[in-house]
Backbone as JSON Lines, residues from 0, in Angstrom:
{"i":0,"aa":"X","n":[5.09,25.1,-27.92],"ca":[4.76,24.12,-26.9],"c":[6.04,23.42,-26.47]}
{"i":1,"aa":"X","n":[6.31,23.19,-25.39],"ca":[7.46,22.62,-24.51],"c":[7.72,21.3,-25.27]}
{"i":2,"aa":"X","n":[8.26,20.83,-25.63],"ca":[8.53,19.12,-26.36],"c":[8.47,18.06,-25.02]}
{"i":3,"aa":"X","n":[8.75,18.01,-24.22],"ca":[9.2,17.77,-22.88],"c":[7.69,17.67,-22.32]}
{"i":4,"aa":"X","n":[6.43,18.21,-22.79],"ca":[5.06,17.99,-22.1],"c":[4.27,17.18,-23.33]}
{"i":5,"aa":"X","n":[4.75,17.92,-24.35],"ca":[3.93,17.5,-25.59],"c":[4.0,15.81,-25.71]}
{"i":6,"aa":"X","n":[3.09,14.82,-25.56],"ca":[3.46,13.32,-25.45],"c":[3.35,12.92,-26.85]}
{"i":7,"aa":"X","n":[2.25,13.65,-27.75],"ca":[2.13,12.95,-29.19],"c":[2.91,12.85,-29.89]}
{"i":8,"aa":"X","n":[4.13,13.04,-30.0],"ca":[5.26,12.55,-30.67],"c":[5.66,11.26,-30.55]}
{"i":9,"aa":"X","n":[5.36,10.43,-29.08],"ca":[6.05,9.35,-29.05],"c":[4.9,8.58,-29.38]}
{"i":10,"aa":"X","n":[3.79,8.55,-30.22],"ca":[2.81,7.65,-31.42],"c":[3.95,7.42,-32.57]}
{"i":11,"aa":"X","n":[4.86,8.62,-32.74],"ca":[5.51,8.44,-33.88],"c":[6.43,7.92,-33.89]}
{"i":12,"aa":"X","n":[7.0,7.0,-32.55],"ca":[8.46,7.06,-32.3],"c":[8.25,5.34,-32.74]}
{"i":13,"aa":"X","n":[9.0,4.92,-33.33],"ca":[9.15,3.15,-34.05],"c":[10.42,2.54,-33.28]}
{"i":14,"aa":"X","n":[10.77,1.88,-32.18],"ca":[11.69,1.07,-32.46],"c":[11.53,-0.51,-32.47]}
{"i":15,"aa":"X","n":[12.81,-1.35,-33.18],"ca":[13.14,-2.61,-33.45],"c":[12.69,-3.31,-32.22]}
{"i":16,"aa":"X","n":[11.95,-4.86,-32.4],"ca":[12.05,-5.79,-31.78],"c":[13.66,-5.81,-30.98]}
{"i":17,"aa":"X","n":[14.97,-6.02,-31.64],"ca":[16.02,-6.08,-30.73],"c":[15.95,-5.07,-29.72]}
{"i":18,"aa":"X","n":[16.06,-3.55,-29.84],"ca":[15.93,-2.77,-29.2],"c":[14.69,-2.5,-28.11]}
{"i":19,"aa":"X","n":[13.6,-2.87,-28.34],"ca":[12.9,-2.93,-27.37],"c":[13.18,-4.21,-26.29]}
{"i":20,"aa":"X","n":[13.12,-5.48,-27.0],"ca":[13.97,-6.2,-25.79],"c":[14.85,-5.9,-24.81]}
{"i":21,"aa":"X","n":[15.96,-5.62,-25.51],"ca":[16.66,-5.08,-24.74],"c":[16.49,-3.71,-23.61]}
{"i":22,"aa":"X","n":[15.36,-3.23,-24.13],"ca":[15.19,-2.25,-23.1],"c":[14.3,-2.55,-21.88]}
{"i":23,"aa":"X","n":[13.34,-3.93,-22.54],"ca":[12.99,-4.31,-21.46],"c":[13.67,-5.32,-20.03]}
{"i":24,"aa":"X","n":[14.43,-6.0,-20.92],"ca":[15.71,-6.22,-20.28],"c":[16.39,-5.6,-19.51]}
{"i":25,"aa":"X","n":[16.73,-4.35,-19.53],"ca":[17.35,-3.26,-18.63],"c":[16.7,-3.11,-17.72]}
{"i":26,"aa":"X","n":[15.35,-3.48,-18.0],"ca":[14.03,-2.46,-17.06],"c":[14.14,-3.73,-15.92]}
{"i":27,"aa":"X","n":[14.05,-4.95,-16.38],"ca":[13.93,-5.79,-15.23],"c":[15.62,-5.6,-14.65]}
{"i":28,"aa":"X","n":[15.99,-5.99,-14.99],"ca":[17.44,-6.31,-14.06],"c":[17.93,-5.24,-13.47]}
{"i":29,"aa":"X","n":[17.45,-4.04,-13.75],"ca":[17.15,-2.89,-12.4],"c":[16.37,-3.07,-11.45]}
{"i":30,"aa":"X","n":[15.38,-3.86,-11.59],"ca":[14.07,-3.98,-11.25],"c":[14.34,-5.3,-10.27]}
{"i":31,"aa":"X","n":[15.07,-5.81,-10.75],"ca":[15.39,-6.78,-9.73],"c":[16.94,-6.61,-8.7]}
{"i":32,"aa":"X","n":[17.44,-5.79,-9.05],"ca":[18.97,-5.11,-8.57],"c":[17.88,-4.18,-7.22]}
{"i":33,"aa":"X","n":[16.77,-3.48,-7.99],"ca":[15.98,-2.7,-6.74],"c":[15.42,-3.53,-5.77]}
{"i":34,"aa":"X","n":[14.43,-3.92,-6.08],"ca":[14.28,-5.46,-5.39],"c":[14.66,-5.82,-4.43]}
{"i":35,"aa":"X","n":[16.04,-6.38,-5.05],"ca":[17.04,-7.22,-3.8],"c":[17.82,-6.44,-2.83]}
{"i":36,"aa":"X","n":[17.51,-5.24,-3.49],"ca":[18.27,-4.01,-1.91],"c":[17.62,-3.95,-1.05]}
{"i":37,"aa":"X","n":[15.84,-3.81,-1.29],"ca":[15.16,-3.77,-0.85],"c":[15.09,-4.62,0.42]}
{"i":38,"aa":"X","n":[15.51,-6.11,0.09],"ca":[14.74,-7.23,0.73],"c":[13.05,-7.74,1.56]}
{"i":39,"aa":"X","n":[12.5,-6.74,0.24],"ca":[11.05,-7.24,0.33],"c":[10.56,-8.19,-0.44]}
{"i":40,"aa":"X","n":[9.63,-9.05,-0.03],"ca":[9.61,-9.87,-1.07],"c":[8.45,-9.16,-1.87]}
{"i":41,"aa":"X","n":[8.32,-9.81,-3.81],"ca":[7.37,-8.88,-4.1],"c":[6.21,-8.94,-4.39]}
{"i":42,"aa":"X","n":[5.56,-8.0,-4.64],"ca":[3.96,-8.53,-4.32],"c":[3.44,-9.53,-5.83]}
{"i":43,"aa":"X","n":[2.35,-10.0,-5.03],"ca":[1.78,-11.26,-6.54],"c":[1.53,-10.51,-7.56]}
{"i":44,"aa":"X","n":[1.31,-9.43,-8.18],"ca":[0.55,-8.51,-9.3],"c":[1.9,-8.61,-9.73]}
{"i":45,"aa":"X","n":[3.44,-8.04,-9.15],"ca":[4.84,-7.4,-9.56],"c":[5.05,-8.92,-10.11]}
{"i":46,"aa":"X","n":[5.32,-9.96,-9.6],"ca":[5.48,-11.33,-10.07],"c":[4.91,-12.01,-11.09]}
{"i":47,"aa":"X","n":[3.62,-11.68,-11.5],"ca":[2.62,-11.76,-11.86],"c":[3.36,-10.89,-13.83]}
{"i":48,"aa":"X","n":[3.47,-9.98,-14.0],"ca":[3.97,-8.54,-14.46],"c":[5.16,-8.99,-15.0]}
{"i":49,"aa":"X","n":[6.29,-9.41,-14.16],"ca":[7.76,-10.31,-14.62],"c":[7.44,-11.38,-15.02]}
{"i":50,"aa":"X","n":[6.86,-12.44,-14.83],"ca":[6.53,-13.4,-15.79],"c":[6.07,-12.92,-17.12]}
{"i":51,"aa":"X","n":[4.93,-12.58,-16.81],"ca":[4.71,-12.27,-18.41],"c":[5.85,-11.34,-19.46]}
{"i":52,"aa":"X","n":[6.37,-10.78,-18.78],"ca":[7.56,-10.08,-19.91],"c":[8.58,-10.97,-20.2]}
{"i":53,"aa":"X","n":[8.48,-11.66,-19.02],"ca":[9.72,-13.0,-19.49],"c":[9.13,-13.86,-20.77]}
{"i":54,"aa":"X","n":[7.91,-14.43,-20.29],"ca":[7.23,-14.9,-21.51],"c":[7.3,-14.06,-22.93]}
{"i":55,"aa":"X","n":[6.93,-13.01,-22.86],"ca":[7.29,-11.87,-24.11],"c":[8.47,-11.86,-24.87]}
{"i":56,"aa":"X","n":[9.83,-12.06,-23.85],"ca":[11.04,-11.84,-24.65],"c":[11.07,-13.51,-24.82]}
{"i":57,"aa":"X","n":[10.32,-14.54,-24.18],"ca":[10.35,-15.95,-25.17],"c":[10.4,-15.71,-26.51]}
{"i":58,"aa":"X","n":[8.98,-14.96,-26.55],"ca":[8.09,-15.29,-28.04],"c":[8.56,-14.3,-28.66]}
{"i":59,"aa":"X","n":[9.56,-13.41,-28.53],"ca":[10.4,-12.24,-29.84],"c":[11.14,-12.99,-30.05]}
{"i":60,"aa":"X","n":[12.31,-14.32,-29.19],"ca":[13.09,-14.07,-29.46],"c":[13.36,-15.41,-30.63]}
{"i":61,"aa":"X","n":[12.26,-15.88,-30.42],"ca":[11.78,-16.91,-32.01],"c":[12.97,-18.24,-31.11]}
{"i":62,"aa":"X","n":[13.15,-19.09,-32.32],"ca":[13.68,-20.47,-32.29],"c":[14.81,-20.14,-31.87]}
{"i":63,"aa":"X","n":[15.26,-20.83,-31.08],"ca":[16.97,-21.12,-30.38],"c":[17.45,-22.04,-30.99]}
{"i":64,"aa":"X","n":[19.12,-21.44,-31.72],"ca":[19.75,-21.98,-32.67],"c":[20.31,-23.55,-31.92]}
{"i":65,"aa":"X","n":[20.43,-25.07,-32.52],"ca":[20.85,-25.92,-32.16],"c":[22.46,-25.75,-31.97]}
């Protein structure tokens, strides 16, 4: 079977709180680099979608050192 079609492998795939942040991180600030080429503004669901991941990397990223 092709690995490349087969999806049940990535049930098995584990990564770190840091590492997923950060990847979601990447995902927006492309996402907003696309965006702004664009100059559309974006729809309420997409806004809607970025908040909450912003909220998400709040609550991983625990207490902010004094």
């Amino acid at each position: 079977m092709n690995p490349m079609t087969d999806f049940a492998h990535l049930n098995r795939t584990q990564i770190d709180r840091v590492h997923n942040a950060a990847i979601r991180r990447e995902i927006g600030d492309r996402l907003c680099i696309s965006l702004n080429a664009e100059r559309a503004p974006p729809m309420p669901r997409l806004l809607d979608l970025l908040d909450r991941l912003a909220a998400e990397d709040r609550r991983n990223a625990g207490p902010t050192p004094h």
